[in-house]
C-alpha positions in Angstrom: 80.7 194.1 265.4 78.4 191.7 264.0 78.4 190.4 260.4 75.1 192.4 259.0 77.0 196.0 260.5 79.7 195.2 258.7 78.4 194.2 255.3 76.2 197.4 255.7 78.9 199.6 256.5 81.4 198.3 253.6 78.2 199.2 251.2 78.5 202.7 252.5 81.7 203.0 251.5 81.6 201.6 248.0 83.8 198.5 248.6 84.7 195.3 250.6 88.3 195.7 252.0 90.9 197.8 250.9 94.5 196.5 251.7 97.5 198.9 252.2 100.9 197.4 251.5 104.5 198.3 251.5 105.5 197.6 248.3 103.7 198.2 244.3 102.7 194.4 244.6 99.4 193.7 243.7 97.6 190.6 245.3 94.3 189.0 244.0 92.5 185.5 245.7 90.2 184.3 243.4 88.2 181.4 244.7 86.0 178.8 242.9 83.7 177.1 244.6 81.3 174.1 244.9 79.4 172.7 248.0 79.4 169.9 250.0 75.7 168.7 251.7 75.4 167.2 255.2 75.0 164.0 253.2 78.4 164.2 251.8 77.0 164.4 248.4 78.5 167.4 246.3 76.9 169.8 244.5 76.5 172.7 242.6 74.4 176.3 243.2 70.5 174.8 242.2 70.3 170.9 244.2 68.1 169.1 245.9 69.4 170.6 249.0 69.5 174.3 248.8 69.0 176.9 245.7 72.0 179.3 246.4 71.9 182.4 245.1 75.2 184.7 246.5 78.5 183.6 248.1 80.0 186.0 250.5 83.8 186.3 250.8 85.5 187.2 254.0 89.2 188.2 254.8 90.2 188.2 258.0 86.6 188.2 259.3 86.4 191.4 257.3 84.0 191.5 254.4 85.5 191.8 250.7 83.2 190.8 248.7 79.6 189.5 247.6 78.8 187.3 244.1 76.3 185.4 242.4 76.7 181.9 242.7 76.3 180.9 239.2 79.7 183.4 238.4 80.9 179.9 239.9 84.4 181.9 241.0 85.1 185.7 242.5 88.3 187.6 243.4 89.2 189.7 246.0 92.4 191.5 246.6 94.9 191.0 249.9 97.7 192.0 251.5 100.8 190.7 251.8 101.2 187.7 254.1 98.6 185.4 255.2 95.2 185.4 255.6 92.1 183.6 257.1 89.4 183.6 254.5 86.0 182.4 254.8 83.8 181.6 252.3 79.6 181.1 252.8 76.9 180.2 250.8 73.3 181.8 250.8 70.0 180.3 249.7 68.3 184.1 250.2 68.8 185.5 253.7 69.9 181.8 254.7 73.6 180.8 255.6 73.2 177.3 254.2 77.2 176.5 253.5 80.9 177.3 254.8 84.6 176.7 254.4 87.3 178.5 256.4 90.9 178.4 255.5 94.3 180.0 255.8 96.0 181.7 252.2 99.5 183.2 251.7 99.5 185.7 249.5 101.8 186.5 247.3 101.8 189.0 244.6 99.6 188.1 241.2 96.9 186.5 241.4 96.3 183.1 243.5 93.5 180.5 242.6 91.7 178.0 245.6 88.9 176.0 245.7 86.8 176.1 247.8 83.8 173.6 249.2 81.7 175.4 251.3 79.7 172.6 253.3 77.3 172.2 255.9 76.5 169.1 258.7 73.4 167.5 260.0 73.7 167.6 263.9 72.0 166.0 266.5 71.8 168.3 269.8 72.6 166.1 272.2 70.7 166.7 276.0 69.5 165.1 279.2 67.0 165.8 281.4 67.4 165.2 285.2 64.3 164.1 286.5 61.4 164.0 284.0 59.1 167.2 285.3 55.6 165.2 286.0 53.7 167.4 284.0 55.8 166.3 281.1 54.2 162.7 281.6 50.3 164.3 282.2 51.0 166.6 279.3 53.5 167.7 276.2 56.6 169.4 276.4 58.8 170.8 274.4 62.8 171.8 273.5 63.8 175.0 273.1 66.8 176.7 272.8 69.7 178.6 271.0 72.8 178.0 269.0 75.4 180.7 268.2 77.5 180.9 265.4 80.7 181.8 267.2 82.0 182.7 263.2 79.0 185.0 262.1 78.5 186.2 265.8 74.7 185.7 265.7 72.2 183.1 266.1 72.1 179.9 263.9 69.4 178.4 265.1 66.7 179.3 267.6 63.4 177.6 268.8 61.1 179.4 271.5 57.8 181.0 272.5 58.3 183.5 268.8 59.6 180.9 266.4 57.9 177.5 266.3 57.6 176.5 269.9 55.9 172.8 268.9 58.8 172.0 266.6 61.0 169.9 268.9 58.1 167.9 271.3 60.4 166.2 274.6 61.8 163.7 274.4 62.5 164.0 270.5 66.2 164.8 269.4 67.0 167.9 267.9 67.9 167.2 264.6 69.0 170.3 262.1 71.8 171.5 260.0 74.1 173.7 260.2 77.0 175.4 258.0 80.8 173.7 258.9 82.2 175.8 261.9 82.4 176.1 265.4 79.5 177.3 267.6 77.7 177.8 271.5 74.8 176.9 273.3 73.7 179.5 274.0 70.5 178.2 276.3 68.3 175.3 276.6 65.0 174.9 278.3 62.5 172.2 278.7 59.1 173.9 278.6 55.3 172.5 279.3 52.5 175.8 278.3 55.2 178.0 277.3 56.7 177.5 281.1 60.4 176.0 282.2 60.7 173.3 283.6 64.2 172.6 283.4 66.8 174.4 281.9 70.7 174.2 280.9 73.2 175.8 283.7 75.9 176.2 281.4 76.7 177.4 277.3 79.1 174.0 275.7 80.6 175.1 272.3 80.8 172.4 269.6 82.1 172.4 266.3 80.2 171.3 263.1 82.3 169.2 260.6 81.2 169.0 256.7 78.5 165.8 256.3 80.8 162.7 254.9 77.2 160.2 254.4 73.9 159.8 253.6 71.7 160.5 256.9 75.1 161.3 259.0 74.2 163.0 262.5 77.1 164.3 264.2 75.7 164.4 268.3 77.6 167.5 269.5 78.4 168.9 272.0 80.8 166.1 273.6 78.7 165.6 276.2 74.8 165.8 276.4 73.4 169.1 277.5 72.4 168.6 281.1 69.0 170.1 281.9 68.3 171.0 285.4 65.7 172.6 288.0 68.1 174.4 289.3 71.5 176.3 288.9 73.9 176.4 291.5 
């Protein structure tokens, strides 16, 4: 089920997640957070960056819990053993930041910190064989990133987007929260045509920004764009 059904459904319900345990022990995470740029530089809610607004808490990619930024901390309650929690940051409807980690509860209340951050990649492709009409004419980049965490797309450039954003042979430079994601497709395209396209969907994995102008060229290899598939 994809992130927006959930959230939707657990506002239906009146709550997040509600964990049943064995015993009378009650658990609590609490998690206070700051962020970490794609320039390594780290910040609070209102930056240069991004302005964010609400922090979404995840347990076990179930959601438990949604709070305003400037709270600067929120609390969720667990279950006994441990847990994968995931933590993102929203400028509006935006994912801008994210941290994903592994807690063991146990019972009271446990304090983390958490520093949701983001990375500046660099989409790395190659084109075999330069179409002609690409040298008479522009062309232009498009494609699709997944986030393999949120299970929708990250980042998408086509005919109903911007189509002009990413002219060939530019590189595709954009952020991206920390975490793992897919190509989903790639196509080099001259009057809204293909020309060349990607035969297969490499996953890569986006790591928080460490410097000022850092591009992390993901995925290991380029992207190979082709005439054909076969």
């Amino acid at each position: 089920m994809k992130r927006l059904a959930l959230v939707l459904a657990a506002a239906v319900l009146g709550s997040g997640c509600i964990w049943m345990t064995d015993d009378m022990c009650d658990r609590t995470v609490t998690l206070e957070w700051d962020f970490r740029t794609a320039d390594g530089a780290v910040v609070s809610c209102s930056s240069a960056t991004a302005a964010i607004d609400t922090v979404e808490v995840w347990i076990d990619s179930r959601f438990a819990g949604a709070f305003s930024c400037f709270d600067g901390r929120g609390s969720v309650s667990v279950g006994s053993g441990s847990h994968l929690v995931t933590v993102e940051a929203y400028e509006g409807a935006s994912r801008v930041y994210r941290d994903e980690f592994t807690a063991s509860a146990t019972c009271g209340n446990q304090i983390f910190a958490t520093r949701p951050a983001e990375g500046r990649v660099n989409l790395d492709y190659a084109v075999a064989s330069t179409p002609a009409v690409c040298g008479t004419g522009p062309c232009f980049l498009w494609f699709s990133v997944w986030d393999d965490i949120a299970q929708e797309p990250a980042a998408v450039v086509n005919a109903s987007t911007v189509p002009t954003l990413y002219p060939f042979p530019n590189d595709l430079i954009f952020r991206l929260p920390a975490g793992p994601y897919t190509v989903q497709w790639m196509q080099l395209v001259s009057g809204g045509v293909e020309q060349r396209r990607a035969c297969f969907s490499p996953g890569f994995s986006v790591a928080p920004g460490q410097s000022a102008g850092e591009e992390q060229f993901v995925p290991a290899a380029p992207v190979q764009l082709q005439a054909t598939c076969g």
